[in-house]
N, C-alpha and C positions, 0 to 999 in steps of 0.2 A: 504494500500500500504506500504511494508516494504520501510526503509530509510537507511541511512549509519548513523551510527551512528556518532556524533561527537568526533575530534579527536585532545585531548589539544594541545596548542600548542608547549608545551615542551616533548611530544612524539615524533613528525615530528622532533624532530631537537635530540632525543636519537636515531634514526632512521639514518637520520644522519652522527651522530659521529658514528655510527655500520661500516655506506660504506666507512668512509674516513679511519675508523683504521685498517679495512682490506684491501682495497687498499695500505694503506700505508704498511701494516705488509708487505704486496707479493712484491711490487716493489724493496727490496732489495734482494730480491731472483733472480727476474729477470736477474735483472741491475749484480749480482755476477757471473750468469751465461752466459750472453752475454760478461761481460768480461773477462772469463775463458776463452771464447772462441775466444777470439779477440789476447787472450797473449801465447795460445794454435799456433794458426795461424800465431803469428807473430814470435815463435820460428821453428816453422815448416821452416815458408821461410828462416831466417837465419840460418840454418841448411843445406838447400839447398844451400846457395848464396858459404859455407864454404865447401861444396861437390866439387861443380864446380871449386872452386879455389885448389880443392885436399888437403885441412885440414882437411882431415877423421879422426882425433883423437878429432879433435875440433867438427866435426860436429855431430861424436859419442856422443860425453857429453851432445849435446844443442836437439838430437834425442831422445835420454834417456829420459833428464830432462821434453821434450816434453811429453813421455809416460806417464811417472808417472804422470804428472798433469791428463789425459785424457788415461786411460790404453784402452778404446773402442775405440778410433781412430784409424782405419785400414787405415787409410792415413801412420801413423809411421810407421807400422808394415812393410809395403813395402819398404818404403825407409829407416828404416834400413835393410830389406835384402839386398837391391839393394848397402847400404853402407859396408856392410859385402864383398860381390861379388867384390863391387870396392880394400876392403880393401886386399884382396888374391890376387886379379891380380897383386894389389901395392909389393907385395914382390915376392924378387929372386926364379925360383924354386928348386932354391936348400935347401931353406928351407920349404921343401914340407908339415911336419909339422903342421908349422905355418899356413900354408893357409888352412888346411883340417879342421883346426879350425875356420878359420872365415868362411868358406863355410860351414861348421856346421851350425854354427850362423845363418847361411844367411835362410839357410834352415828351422831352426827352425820359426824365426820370420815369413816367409810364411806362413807355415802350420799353426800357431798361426791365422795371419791373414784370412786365406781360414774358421778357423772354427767358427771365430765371423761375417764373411759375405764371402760366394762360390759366389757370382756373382758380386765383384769387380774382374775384368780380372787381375790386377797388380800383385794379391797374387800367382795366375796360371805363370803368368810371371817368376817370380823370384824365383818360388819353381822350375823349369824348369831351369831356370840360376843355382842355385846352384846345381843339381841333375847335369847337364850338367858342370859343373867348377869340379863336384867331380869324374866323371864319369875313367878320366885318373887314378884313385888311387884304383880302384876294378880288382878283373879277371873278366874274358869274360863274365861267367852265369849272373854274379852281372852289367856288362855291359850292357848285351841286354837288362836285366829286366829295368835298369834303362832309358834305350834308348827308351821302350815303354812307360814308366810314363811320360817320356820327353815331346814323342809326344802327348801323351793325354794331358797333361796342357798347352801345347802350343796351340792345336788346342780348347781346352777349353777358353783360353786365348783371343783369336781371337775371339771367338763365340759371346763371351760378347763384346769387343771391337776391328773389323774389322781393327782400323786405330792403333790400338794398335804399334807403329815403334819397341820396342823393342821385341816384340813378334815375328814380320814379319824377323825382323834380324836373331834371333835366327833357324827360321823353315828354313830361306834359307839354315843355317849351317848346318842343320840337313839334310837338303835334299843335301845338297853340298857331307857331308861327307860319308853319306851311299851311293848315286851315287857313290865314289869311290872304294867301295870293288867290287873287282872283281867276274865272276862266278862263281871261282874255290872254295874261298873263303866260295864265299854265300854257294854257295853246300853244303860244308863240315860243314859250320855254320847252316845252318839247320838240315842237319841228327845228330850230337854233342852235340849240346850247346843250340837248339831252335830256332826259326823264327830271320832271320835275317833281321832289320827296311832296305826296300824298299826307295832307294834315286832317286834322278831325276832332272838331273843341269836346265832341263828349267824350273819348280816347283823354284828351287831355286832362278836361274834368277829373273822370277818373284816377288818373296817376295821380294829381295832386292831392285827391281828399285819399287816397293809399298812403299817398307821403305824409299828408298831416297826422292820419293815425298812428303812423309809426313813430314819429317827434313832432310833437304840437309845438316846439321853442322854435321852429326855422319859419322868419317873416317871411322870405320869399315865394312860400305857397302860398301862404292866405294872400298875399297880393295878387301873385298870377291868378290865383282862383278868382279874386275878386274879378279880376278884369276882364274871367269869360263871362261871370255870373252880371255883372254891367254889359256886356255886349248880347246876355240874353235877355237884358230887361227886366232880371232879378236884383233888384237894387237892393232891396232888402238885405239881403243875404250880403249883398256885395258890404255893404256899411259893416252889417256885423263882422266881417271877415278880418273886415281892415281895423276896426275898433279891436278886434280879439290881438293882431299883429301886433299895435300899439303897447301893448300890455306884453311883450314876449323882449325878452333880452338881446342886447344887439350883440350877435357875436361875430360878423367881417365888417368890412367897412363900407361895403355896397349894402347892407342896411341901411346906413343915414341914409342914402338915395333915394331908396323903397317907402322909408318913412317918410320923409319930404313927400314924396308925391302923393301918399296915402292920404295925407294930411290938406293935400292941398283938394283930393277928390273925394274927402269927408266934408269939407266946407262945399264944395259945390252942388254936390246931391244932398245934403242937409237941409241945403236953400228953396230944394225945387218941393 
């Protein structure tokens, strides 16, 4: 009958010292990388906290700093587009410029993000946001073209993530704004220039009262809402839209805009 052989007992304990020196060797690797990621995370949200408070140059630097630690986090890559998007709308446009370069920017860091992961929705998002922020600065051919990449990253956008609010704002736009061009218009933008993007204010409607349920704090729905619900002759609703806006915290700086004009089309339907 074969046996085990016996096994001194200053082998069992070389044996050992083998598991505790490689446990020890790894666990500072570990512990290095749970706290890259902890200090990763904790500059992400102060970055954010300085967004909100509209310190975009501050929150530029502490986004940045973020990346370089972590250049694979497509968590950054988003919210610096989304802080590029905020930084253009921040400036006058009369220095048009100036903003065609941060919506650049904006753009870039999407598509950066879409190519290290296509199925985080955000990067769809914001490559839509700034294709749509640039859109005012092309001719028409460079318009439509851009007008259908629009909708494809928006509706990409949504596919991944349904409750996506900034996505749903955006498509109501989209749908708001081509509902406006007239038939004569379309017509002639079809036989010319190529297919003219197909709008539809109850489409629109819809996304934004989606979008308000998702965050009632974003003014730029209950405006745009307001604007279909005045163009259908719901005043009603439209005032209360825009009274409920009023009352919602400003957090970019194309709110003042929104509000300014809310304000100034609460005094006029007030009066009638």
């Amino acid at each position: 009958m074969l046996t085990t052989p016996h096994r001194p007992f200053y082998y069992h304990l070389w044996i050992n010292f083998i598991l505790a020196f490689s446990l020890a060797a790894s666990c500072p690797s570990h512990q290095a990388k749970a706290a890259g990621k902890k200090q990763t995370r904790g500059l992400i949200d102060l970055a954010d906290k300085e967004l909100w408070k509209m310190n975009y140059l501050k929150a530029d630097s502490i986004y940045t700093l973020s990346l370089h630690k972590n250049p694979e986090n497509v968590e950054v890559y988003w919210k610096l587009a989304r802080l590029q998007v905020s930084l253009g709308e921040s400036i006058p446009p009369e220095n048009n410029e100036i903003r065609l370069q941060h919506y650049l920017k904006a753009e870039e860091y999407a598509r950066t993000m879409i190519s290290i992961d296509s199925t985080n929705g955000k990067g769809h998002t914001w490559l839509a946001a700034s294709l749509g922020m640039m859109a005012d600065n092309v001719g028409t051919k460079e318009k439509l073209k851009r007008a259908r990449e629009i909708k494809r990253e928006l509706d990409t956008a949504i596919r991944l993530n349904p409750n996506d609010e900034t996505a749903l704002s955006m498509l109501g736009s989209f749908y708001r704004e081509a509902a406006g061009i007239g038939w004569f218009r379309r017509m002639v933008g079809n036989a010319f220039v190529g297919e003219v993007p197909q709008g539809d204010y109850e489409l629109a409607e819809k996304a934004f009262r989606k979008a308000i349920s998702i965050d009632p704090k974003i003014i730029r729905n209950y405006h745009e809402l307001a604007l279909i619900c005045i163009r259908n002759d719901n005043r009603t609703e439209a005032i209360s839209l825009m009274t409920t806006a009023l009352n919602q915290p400003i957090l970019i700086e194309s709110d003042k805009r929104r509000i300014e004009e809310m304000h100034k089309l609460l005094i006029k339907y007030s009066k009638e």
